[in-house]
N, C-alpha and C positions, 0 to 999 in steps of 0.2 A: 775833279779833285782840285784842290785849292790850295797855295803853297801856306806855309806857318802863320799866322799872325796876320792874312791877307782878309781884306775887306771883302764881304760875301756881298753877291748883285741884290739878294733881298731877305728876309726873315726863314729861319727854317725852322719844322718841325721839332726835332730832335737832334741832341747835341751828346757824342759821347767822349765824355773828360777821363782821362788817363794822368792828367797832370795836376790838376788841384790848383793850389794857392795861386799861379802863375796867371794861369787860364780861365778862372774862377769866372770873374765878372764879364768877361766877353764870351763865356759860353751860354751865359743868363742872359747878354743883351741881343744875342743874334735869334734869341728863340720871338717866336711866334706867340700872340696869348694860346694858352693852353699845352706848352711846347714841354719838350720832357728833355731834361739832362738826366743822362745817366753816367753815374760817378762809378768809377772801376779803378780808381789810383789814387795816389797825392805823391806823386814823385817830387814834385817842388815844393810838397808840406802841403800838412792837412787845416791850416787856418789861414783863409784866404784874407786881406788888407780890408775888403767891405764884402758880407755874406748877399749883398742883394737882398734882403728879408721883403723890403718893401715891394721889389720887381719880382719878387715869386707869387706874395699873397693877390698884389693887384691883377696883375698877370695871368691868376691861377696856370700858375706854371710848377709840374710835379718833377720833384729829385729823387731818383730812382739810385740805390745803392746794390750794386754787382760784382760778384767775384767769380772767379773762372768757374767755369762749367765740369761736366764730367768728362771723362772719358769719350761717348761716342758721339758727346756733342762738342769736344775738339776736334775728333776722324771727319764729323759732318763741317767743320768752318776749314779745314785744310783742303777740303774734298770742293768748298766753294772758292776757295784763295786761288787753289790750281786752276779751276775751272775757267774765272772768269781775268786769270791772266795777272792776279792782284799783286804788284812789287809793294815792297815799303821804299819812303823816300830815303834816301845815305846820304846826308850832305858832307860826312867830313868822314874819312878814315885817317888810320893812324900806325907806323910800322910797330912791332910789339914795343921793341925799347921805349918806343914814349906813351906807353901804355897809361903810366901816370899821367900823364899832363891828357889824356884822352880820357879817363876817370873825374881829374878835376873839373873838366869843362862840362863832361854828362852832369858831374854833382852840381857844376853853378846856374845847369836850366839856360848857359847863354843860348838864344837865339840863331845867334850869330854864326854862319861857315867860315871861322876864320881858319888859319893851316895853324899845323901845331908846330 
């Protein structure tokens, strides 16, 4: 695993983006020719600053477009999360009262662990 935003040792396959406009162009440049992103979100907006158009076609690199699955094929990715031990990373939590200012900083995509 690799922490947010960290530089990867060399080119990979496939890239799956949850974030969109944010993530957009570094998930395009870490692929491989022939690399596939698969797009599942735009939580930081769905119109990235430069589409890559050029570094997909030259590339031949395909964008795959996915939404959640059914029913027994979330029992079967839960049934793999437990299995193989899978946390998500928490960089910042927040007591409820500042529930806001933990809302504002999900909405502004900062990067950043700072305390609230």
């Amino acid at each position: 695993m690799f922490e947010s935003g960290a530089r990867l040792p060399e080119k990979v396959d496939a890239v799956m983006d949850s974030v969109g406009a944010a993530t957009w162009s570094h998930s395009v440049n870490v692929l491989r020719p022939g690399g596939t992103i698969v797009t599942c979100g735009a939580t930081s907006g769905d119109a990235p600053a430069k589409a890559e158009l050029t570094k997909i076609f030259f590339r031949q690199l395909r964008v795959i477009g996915s939404t959640m699955g059914n029913k027994a094929e979330l029992a079967l990715l839960s049934q793999f999360v437990q299995r193989h031990g899978l946390e998500p990373v928490v960089d910042l939590t927040v007591p409820l009262s500042e529930a806001a200012t933990g809302f504002e900083r999900l909405a502004s995509g900062s990067p950043s662990a700072r305390s609230c």
